[in-house]
C-alpha positions as CSV (number, residue, x, y, z in Angstrom):
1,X,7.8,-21.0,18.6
2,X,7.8,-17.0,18.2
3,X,6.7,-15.8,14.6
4,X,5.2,-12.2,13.1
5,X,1.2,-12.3,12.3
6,X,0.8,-9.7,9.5
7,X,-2.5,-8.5,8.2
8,X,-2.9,-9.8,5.2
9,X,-4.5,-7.8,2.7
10,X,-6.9,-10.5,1.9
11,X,-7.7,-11.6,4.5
12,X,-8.7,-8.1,6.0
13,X,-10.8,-7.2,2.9
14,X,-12.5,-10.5,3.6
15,X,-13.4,-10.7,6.9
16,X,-14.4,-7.4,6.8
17,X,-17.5,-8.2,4.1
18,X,-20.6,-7.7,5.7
19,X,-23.9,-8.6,4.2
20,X,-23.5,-9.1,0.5
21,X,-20.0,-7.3,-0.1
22,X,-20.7,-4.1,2.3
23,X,-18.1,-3.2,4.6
24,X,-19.1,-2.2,8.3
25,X,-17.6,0.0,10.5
26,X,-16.5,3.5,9.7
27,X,-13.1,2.2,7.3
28,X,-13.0,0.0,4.8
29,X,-14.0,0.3,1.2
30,X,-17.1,1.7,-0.6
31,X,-20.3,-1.2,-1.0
32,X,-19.3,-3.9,-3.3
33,X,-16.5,-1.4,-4.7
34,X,-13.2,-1.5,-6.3
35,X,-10.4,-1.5,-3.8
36,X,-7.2,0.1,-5.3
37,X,-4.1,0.3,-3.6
38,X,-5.5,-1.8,-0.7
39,X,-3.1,-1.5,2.7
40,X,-3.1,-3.0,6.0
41,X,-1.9,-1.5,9.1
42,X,1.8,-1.8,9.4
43,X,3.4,-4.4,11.8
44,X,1.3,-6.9,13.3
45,X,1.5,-9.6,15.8
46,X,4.3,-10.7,17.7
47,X,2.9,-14.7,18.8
48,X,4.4,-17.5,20.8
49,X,2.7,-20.3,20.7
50,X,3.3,-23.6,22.6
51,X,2.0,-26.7,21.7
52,X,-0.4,-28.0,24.8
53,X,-2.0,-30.9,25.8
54,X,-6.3,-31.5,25.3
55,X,-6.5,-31.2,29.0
56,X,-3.8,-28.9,30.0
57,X,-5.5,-25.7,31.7
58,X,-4.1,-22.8,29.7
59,X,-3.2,-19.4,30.9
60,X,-6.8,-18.3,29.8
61,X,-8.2,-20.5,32.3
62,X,-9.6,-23.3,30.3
63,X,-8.4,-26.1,28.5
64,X,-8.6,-27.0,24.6
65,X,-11.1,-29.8,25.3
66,X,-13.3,-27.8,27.4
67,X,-13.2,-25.4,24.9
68,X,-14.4,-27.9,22.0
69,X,-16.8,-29.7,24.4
70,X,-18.8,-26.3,24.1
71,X,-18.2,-25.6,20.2
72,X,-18.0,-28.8,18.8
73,X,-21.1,-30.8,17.0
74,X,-23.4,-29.9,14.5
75,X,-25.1,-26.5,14.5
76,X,-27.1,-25.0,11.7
77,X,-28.3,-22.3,10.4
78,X,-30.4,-20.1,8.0
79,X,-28.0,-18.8,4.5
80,X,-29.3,-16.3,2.2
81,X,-27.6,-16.0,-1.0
82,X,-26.0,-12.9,-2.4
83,X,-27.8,-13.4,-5.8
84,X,-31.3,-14.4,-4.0
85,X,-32.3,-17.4,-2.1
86,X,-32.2,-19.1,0.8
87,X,-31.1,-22.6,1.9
88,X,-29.7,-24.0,5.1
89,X,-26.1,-24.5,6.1
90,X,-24.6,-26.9,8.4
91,X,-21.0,-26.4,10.4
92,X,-19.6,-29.2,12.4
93,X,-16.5,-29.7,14.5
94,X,-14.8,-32.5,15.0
95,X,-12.2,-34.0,17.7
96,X,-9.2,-32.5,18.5
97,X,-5.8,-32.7,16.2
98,X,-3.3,-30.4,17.9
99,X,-3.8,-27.4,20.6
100,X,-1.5,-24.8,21.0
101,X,-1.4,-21.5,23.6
102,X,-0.3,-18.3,21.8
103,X,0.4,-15.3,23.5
104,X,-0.1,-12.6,21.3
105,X,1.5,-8.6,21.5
106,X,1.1,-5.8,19.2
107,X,4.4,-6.0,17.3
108,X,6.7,-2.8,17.4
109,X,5.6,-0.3,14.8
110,X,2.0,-2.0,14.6
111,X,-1.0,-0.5,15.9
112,X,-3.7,-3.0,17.1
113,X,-6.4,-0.2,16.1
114,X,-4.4,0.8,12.6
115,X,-5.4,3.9,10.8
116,X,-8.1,2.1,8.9
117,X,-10.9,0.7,11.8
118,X,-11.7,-1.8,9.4
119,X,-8.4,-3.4,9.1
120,X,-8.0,-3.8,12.7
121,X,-5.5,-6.7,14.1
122,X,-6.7,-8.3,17.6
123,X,-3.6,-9.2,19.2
124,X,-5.1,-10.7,22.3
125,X,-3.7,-13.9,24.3
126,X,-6.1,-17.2,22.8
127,X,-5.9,-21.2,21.9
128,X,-5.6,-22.7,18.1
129,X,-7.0,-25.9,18.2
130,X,-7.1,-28.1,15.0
131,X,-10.1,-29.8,14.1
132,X,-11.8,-31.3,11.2
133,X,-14.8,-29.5,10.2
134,X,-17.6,-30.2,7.7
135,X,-19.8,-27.6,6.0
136,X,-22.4,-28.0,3.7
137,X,-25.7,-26.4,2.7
138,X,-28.7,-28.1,2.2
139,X,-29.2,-27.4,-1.7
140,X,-26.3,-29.1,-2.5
141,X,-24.2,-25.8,-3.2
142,X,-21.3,-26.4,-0.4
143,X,-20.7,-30.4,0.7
144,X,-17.4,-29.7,1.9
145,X,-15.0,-31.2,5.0
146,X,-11.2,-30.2,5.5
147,X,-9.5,-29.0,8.6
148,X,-9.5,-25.5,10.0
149,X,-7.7,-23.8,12.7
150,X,-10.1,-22.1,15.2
151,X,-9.2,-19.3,17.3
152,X,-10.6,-19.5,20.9
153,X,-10.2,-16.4,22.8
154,X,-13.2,-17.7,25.4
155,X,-14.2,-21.2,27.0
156,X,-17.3,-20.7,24.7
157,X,-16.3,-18.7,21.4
158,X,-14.3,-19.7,18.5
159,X,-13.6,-18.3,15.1
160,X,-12.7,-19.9,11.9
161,X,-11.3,-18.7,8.0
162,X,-10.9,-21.2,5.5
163,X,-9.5,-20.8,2.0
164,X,-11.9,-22.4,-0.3
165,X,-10.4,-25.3,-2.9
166,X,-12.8,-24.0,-6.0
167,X,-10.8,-27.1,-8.0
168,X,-11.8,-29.4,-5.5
169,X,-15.4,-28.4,-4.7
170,X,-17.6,-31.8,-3.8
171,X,-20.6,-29.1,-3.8
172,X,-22.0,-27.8,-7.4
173,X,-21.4,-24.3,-6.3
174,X,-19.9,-22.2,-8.9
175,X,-18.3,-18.5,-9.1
176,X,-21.4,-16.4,-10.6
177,X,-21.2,-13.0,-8.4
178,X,-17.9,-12.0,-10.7
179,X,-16.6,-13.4,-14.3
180,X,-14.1,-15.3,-13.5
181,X,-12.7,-14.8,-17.2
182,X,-12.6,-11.0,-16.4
183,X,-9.8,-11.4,-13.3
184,X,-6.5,-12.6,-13.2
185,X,-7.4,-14.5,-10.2
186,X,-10.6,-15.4,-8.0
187,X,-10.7,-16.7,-4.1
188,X,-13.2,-17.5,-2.0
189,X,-12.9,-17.5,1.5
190,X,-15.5,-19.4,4.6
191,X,-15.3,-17.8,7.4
192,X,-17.5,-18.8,10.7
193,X,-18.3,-17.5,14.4
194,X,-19.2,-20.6,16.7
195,X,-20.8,-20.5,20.3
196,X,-21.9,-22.9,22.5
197,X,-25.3,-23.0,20.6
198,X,-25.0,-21.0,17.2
199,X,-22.8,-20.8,14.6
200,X,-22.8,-17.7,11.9
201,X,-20.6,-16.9,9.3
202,X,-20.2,-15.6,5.5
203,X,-19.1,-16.6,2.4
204,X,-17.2,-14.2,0.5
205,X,-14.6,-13.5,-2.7
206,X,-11.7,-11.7,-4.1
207,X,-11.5,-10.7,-7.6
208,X,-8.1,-9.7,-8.1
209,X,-7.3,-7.8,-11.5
210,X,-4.6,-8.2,-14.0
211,X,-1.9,-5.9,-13.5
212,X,-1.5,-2.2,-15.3
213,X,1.7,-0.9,-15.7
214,X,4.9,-2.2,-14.6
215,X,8.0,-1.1,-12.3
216,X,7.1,1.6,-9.1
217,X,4.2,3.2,-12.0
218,X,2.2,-0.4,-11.9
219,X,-0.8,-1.3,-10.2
220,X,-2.8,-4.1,-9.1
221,X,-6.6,-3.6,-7.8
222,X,-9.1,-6.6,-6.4
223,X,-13.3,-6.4,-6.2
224,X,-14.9,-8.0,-3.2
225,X,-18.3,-9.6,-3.7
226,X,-20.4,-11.6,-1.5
227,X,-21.7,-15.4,-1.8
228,X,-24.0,-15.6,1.4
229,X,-24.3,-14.9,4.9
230,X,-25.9,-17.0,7.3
């Protein structure tokens, strides 16, 4: 199956946070700023991905179950909040639901380094393998479990980013960093870096504002904030 990965908007803004809403790296936008007029690189990635087998050897040289038999389990972590505090969370991967290869190619008229560094689209050859996964922090904030996709570019790294259900929350955590009255919209995102014996990750937001104007003259701006890092 052959489809076009874009860089999302979102998901750029969002996975660029760095410690409490601050943006690493020489783009992106100003600490815990406004972003107006917010724009990814054009194009994207081109992806074929084929559905494989939990032992088949992939062209990366590994298979999807060595892969998890080095990420998978229960790893924790120290999380300090945005607002203050600390706590401890807890990732943990389950057994394998599907595996796919997916050869990846910068897509005609993208630019895998863009014009904005922190916007930048890896379009690199890697596995998706779905799992269940379970994340929770020890103050009773998050107590959450839903299935992810992971990206495994290595035997011994995968990646995660999960679109968190605020309705649905089994956790008492609440949206505090923004008003949530004060936005047309609020999302909060999970996102996670896993190794063979660590796991690190950050919770973050968007705040997307109601839109001024209308026709070619309107406008529609989002606030990123931070929720924790740990």
């Amino acid at each position: 199956m052959r489809e076009r990965r874009w860089l999302s908007w979102v998901v750029a803004v969002a996975t660029s946070v760095g410690l409490f809403g601050c943006v690493d790296g020489a783009g992106g936008a100003p600490q815990g700023g406004q972003i107006g007029g917010v724009h990814g690189a054009e194009g994207g990635c081109d992806e074929e991905k084929e559905d494989i087998g939990a032992d088949d050897v992939s062209p990366l040289g590994f298979s999807a179950r060595a892969a998890l038999t080095e990420i998978s389990g229960e790893r924790s972590a120290p999380l300090t909040w945005a607002k203050g505090g600390s706590t401890t969370a807890t990732v943990s991967v389950g057994e394998l639901i599907a595996a796919r290869f997916v050869r990846s190619t910068v897509a005609e008229g993208g630019d895998s380094s863009g014009a904005e560094p922190a916007l930048a689209l890896d379009c690199s050859d890697h596995l998706q393998i779905d799992v269940p996964l379970a994340f929770s922090t020890e103050d009773g904030a998050f107590d959450e479990s839903f299935a992810v996709t992971l990206r495994v570019p290595r035997v011994d790294a995968a990646s995660f980013f999960y679109k968190i259900d605020l309705s649905a929350l089994q956790g008492s955590y609440e949206v505090t960093e923004v008003d949530p009255a004060e936005f047309k919209a609020v999302t909060v995102y999970l996102s996670g870096a896993l190794s063979s014996g660590a796991v690190s990750g950050a919770i973050s937001g968007i705040a997307e504002s109601h839109p001024t104007g209308s026709g070619p003259d309107g406008s529609v701006s989002a606030r990123q904030f931070g929720v924790a890092q740990f």
